[in-house]
DRENMAR-577154 format. One record per residue (C-alpha): residue number from 1; residue in one letter; x, y, z. Coordinates in steps of 0.05 Angstrom, whole numbers, m for minus. Last residue first. Layout:
BEGIN
R num residuo     c1     c2     c3
R NUM       a      X      Y      Z
...
This chain:
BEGIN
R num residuo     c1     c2     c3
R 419       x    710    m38   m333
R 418       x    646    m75   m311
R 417       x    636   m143   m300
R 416       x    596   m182   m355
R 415       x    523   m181   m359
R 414       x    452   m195   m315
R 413       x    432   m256   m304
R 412       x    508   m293   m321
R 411       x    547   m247   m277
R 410       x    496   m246   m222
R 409       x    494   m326   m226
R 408       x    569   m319   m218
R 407       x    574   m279   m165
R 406       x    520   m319   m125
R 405       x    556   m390   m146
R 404       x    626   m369   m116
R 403       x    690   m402   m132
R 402       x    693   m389   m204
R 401       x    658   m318   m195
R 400       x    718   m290   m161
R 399       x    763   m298   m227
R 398       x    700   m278   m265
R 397       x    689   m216   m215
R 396       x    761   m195   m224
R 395       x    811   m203   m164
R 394       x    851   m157   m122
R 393       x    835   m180    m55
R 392       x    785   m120    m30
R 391       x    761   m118    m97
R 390       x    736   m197    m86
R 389       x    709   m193    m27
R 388       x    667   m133    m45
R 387       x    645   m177   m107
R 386       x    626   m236    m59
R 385       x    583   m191    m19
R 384       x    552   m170    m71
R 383       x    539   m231   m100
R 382       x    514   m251    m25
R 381       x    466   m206    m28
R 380       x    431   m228    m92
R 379       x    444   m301    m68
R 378       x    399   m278    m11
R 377       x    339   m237    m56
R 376       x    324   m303   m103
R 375       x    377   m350   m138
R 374       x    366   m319   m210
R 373       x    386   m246   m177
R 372       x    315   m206   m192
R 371       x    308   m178   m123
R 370       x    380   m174   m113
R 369       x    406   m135   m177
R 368       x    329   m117   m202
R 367       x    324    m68   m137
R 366       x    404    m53   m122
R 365       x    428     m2    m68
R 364       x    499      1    m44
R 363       x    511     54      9
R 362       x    573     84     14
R 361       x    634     88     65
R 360       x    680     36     31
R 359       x    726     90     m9
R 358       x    760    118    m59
R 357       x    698    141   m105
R 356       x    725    116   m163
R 355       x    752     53   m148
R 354       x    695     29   m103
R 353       x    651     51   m160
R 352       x    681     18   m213
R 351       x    690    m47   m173
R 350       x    609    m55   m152
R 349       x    579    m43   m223
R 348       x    576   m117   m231
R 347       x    541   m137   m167
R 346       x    484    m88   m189
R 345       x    460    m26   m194
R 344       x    406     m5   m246
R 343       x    387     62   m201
R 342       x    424     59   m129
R 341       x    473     93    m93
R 340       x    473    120    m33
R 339       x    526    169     m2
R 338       x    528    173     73
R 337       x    545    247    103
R 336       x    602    276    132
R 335       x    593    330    180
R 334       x    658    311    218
R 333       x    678    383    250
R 332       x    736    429    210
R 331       x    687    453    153
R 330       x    657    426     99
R 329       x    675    342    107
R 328       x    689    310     46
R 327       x    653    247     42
R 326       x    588    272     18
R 325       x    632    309    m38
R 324       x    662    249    m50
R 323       x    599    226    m70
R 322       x    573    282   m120
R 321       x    640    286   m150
R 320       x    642    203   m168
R 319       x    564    202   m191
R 318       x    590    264   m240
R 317       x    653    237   m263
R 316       x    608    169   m281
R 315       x    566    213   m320
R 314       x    494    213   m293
R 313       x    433    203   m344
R 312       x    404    148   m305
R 311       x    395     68   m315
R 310       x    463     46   m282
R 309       x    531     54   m309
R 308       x    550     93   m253
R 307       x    499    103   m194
R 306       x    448    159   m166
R 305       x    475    214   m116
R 304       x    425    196    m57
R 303       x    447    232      4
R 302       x    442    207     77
R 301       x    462    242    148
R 300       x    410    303    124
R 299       x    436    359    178
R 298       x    400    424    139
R 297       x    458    442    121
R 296       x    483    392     85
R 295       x    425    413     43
R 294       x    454    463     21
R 293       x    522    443      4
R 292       x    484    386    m32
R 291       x    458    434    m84
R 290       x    520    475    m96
R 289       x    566    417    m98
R 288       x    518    375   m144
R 287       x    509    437   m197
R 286       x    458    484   m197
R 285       x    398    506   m245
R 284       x    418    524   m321
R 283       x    481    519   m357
R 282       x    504    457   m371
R 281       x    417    435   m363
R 280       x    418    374   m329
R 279       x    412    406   m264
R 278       x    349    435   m241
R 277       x    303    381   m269
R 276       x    353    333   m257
R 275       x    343    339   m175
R 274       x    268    311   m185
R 273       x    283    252   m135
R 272       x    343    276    m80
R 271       x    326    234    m27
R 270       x    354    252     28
R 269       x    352    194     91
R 268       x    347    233    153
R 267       x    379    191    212
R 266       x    330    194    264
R 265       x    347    238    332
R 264       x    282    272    316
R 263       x    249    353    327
R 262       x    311    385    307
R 261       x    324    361    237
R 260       x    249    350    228
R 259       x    248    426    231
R 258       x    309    431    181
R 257       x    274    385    130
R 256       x    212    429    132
R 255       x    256    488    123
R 254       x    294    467     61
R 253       x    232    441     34
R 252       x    194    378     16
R 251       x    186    375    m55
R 250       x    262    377    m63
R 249       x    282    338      0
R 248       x    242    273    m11
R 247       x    249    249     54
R 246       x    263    181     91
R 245       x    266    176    159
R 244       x    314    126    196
R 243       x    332     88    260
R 242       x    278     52    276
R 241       x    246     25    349
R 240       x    174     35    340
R 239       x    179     99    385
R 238       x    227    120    335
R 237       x    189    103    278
R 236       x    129    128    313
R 235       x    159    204    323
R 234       x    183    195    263
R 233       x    111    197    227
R 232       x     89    247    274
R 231       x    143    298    257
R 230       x    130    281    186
R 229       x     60    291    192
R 228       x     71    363    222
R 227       x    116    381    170
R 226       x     73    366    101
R 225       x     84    299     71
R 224       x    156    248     64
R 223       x    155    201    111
R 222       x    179    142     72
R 221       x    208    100    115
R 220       x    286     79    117
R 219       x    292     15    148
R 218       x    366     m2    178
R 217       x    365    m77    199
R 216       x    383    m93    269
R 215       x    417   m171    289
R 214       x    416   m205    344
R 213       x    398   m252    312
R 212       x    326   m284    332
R 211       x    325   m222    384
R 210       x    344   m174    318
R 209       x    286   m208    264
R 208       x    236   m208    317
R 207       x    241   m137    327
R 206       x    242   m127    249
R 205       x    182   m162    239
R 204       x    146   m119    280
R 203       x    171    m64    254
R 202       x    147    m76    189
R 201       x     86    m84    216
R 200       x     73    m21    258
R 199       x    116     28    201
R 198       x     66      0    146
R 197       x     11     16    189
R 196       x     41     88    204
R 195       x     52    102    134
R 194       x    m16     85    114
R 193       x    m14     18     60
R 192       x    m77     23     19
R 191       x   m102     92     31
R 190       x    m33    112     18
R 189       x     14    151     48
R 188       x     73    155     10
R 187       x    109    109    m32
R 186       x    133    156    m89
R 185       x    199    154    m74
R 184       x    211     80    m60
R 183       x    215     55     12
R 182       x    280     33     31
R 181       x    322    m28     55
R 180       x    386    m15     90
R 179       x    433    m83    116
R 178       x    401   m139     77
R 177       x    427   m208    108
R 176       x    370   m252     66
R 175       x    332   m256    133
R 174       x    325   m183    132
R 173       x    307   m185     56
R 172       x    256   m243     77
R 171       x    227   m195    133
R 170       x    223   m133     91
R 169       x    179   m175     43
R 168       x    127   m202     97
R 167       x    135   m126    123
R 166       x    113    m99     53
R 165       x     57   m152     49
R 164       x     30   m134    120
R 163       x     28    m66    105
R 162       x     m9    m78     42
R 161       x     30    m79    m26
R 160       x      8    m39    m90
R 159       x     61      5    m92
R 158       x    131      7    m92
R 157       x    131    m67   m122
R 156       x    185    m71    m92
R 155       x    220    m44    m32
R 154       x    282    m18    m44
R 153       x    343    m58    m28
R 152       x    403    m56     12
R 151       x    484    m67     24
R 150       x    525    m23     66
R 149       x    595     m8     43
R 148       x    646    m56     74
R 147       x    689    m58    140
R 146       x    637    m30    193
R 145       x    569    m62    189
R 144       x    523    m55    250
R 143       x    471    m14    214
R 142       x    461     28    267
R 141       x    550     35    284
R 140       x    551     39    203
R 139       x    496     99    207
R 138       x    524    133    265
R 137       x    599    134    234
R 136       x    578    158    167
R 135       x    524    213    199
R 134       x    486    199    260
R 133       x    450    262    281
R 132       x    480    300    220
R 131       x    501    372    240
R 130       x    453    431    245
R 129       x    484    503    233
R 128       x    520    555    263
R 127       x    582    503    251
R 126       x    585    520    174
R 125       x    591    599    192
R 124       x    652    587    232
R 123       x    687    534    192
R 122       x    677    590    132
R 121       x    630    564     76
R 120       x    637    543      1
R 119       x    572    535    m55
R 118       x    595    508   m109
R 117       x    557    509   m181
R 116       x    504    555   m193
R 115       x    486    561   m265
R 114       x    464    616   m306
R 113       x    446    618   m384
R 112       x    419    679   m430
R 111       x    442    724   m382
R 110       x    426    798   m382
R 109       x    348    793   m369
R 108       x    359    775   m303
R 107       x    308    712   m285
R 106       x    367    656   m260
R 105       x    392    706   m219
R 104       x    324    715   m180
R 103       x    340    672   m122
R 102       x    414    635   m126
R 101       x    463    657    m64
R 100       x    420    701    m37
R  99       x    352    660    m38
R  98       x    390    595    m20
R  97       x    411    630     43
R  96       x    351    655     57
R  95       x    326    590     62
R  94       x    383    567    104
R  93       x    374    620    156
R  92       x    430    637    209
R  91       x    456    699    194
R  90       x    437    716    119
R  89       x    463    787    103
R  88       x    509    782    158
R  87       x    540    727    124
R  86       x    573    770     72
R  85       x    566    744     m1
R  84       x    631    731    m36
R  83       x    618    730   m112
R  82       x    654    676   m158
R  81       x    640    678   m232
R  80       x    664    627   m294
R  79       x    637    656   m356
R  78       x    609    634   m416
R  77       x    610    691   m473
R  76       x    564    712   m525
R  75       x    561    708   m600
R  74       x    491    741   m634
R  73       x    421    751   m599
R  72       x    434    821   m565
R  71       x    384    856   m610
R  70       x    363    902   m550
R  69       x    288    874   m540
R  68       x    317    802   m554
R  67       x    372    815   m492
R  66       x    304    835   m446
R  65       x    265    787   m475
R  64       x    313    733   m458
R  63       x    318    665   m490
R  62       x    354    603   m463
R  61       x    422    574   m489
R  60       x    437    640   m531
R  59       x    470    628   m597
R  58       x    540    622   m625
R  57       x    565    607   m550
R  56       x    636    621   m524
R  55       x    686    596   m476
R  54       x    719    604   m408
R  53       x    719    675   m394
R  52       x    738    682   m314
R  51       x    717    729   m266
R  50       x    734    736   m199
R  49       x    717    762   m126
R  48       x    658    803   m141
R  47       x    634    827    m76
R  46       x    572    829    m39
R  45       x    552    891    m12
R  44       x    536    896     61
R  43       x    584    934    102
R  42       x    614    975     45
R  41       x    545    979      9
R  40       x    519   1008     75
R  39       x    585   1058     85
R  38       x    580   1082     17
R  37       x    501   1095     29
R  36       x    434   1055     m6
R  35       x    394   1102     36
R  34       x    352   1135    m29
R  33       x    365   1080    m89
R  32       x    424   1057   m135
R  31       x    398   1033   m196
R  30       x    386    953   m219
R  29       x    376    940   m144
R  28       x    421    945    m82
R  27       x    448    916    m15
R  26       x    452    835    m29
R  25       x    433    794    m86
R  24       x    417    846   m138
R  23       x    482    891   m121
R  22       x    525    813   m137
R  21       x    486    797   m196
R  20       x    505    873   m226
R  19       x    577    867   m206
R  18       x    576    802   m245
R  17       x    538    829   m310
R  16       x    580    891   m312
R  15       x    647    859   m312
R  14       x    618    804   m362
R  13       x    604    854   m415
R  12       x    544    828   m445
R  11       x    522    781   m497
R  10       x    513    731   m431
R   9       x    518    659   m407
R   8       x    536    651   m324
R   7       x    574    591   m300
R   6       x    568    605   m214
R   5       x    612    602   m153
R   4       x    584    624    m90
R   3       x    633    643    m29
R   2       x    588    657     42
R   1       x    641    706     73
C-alpha cells in the first residue's frame, strides 16, 4: 500500500470527509456509479486507515463555496488523516502517483484547509523506481572529500557575467579550495551567457584546475528548460567532463526530471526554488516529507532544504526534518540523497547545523559568507573549514577563532557564533 498522511480542516464530520477523499482518489466519485462493484471497490478502494482530531479552528483557513452555500462557516475541526492507497492503482508512474495521493483534494468543497504531509512506501514499491546515480557516497567519492560536509558557493552576480567571466570566477573559487559551486536559480540560458558556452569555459578551467592539482571541483549547471534541452545540455556536461546537472524541480516536472534521470549518469542537483508557495501555508500544499518523498523518486542525488538562521522563513525544526529526511534512506537499498544548504549561510551557522542534523553528509553553501569574507573567497573557505575543525574538537568559534585569522575575520564581518 502507498500510505499518505494528510492535516485536513473541515465543519464536517471527519468520518465522512476521509472516506469521501479516499472514494475520490481511487475507485469512486461523490455517488456510487454503474460498475463501481463490491468486488472492484474491494480490490481498488483506498482505505481509511485512521483518524485523529487534533485541534480546532474558530474560522475557516480558506473559503469554500460549497461549505458557504450550506452555512457551514462556524467552529471546525483539524484532523490528522492517513489513507492507504493500493499500488495497483498507480503501478509504476510517479505523476500519477502525485495525482492520487494529492490531485483534486485540495478543491473538495468539504475542507476549508488540506495538507499533505508524509508520503510512506513499501521496500517493494520504493525499488520499482529510479535510484540516485551517485547519491551521498557518489557525490563525496566526485567531490573527493570524505570526512567533512562539502563546502561551495553560488556563482555571483547570477546574471550579468559572460561565459568567460563566470569561468574566470569558477577558477578563483577552485583555486580558493571550493568543493561544489552552483549556478543560481534563475541563471538559465541567456543570450548573454548560453548554457553550453558557459559549460565550454568553465570547463576549461576546471580541466586545468585538476592536472595542476589533481584536484576535481563539483559544478552544478543550470540546465533547467524544456526536456530535450536538458538532455542536450548534460549530454555536454558530461562530454565536457562534469559531474552534475542542476534543475529547478518544481517548474520542471516530475516527468521531465525522471527522463533526464534515465537518459544521464549526472548527479541531478534539485533545486527546490518556489517550494514555499505550496508549503508555508499550516494547512495548505504539502509538507517536506511528502514533497521530497516524491521526488526521491524520481532519482534526484541532491536536495536543497534551505539553512537555519539564514535569510528564509524556515524554522530551524523544519531545515533539521527536511535533511534528515535526505539522510534517511526509504526503503531497505541506500537511496540517500545530499542535503544542501544555503541562503545567508555562513561560518557561524556551521555548529547548529552539524548538531542538529547529526551528521557530516551535507552540503554547505554560502554566497555573502565566502564571497564577501573580508579576506576574499579563500579565507572564506578556510573559515569554514576552521569552524568544522573546531566542532569536530569541541571548541567554540571564538576559542577557535584565536588561532585562526579566517574564523575570526568571519566572526568579526559578519556576527557572533551561533547558539
Amino acid at each position: 500500500m502507498i500510505r499518505a498522511t494528510y492535516l485536513v480542516e473541515t465543519p464536517c464530520p471527519i468520518a465522512e470527509v476521509a472516506a469521501m477523499m479516499a472514494g475520490e482518489q481511487s475507485s469512486g466519485t461523490f455517488v456510487r456509479v454503474e460498475g463501481e462493484t463490491d468486488a472492484l471497490r474491494a480490490r481498488f478502494g483506498a482505505r481509511v486507515a485512521e483518524t485523529e482530531e487534533i485541534g480546532r479552528a474558530e474560522r475557516p483557513s480558506l473559503r469554500s463555496a460549497w461549505a458557504e452555500r450550506r452555512g457551514l462557516t462556524g467552529p471546525r475541526g483539524i484532523h490528522r488523516v492517513v489513507i492507504d492507497y493500493p499500488e495497483d492503482n498507480v503501478g509504476v508512474n510517479l505523476p500519477t502517483l502525485a495525482a492520487v495521493v494529492a490531485g483534486n483534494l485540495y478543491d473538495l468543497g468539504e475542507v476549508t484547509g488540506l495538507k499533505l504531509v508524509d508520503v510512506a512506501l513499501t521496500p517493494g514499491y520504493r525499488a520499482r523506481y529510479a535510484l540516485p546515480a551517485m547519491g551521498v557516497a557518489g557525490t563525496r567519492a566526485a567531490a573527493g572529500v570524505s570526512d567533512r560536509p562539502l563546502f561551495g558557493t553560488i556563482i555571483k552576480p547570477n546574471i550579468g557575467l559572460s561565459p568567460d567571466e563566470i569561468a574566470a570566477l569558477v577558477g578563483r573559487l577552485a583555486a580558493a579550495g571550493a568543493d561544489f559551486i552552483k549556478d543560481d536559480e534563475i541563471a538559465g540560458t541567456h543570450p548573454h551567457a548560453p548554457v553550453p558556452a558557459r559549460i565550454r569555459a568553465v570547463m576549461a578551467v576546471l580541466r586545468r584546475h585538476r592536472d595542476a592539482t589533481g584536484r576535481q571541483v563539483m559544478v552544478a549547471f543550470n540546465i533547467t528548460d524544456e526536456t530535450d534541452a536538458m538532455r542536450r545540455h548534460a549530454d555536454l556536461i558530461e562530454a565536457e567532463g562534469g559531474s552534475c546537472a542542476m534543475v529547478s524541480l518544481n517548474w520542471c516536472g516530475m516527468s521531465a526530471v525522471q527522463t533526464l534521470r534515465a537518459h544521464t549518469p549526472l548527479a541531478i542537483h534539485g533545486h527546490r526554488n518556489g517550494f514555499g508557495g505550496m508549503s508555508r501555508h499550516p494547512l495548505l500544499g504539502m509538507g517536506v516529507p511528502a514533497y521530497q518523498a516524491l521526488w526521491r523518486l524520481a532519482g534526484i542525488d541532491h536536495m536543497h532544504v534551505h539553512g537555519m538562521g539564514g535569510k528564509f522563513a524556515d524554522l530551524d525544526d523544519e531545515v533539521a526534518a527536511a535533511a534528515r529526511h535526505c539522510l534517511r534512506p526509504m526503503a531497505a537499498v541506500d537511496d540517500r540523497v545530499m542535503p544542501v544548504f544555503s541562503s545567508g549561510q555562513w561560518a557561524g551557522t556551521l555548529p547548529h547545523t552539524l548538531a542538529r542534523v547529526g551528521s557530516d553528509d551535507l552540503m554547505f553553501l554560502c554566497g555573502g559568507g565566502i564571497m564577501a569574507h573580508p579576506g576574499g573567497p579563500a579565507e572564506g573557505l578556510a573559515s569554514l573549514r576552521a569552524a568544522h575543525a573546531a566542532v569536530r574538537d569541541g571548541r567554540s568559534l571564538a576559542e577557535a577563532a584565536g588561532a585562526d585569522p579566517a574564523l575570526a575575520g568571519a566572526l568579526a564581518a559578519f556576527g557572533p557564533d551561533r547558539p
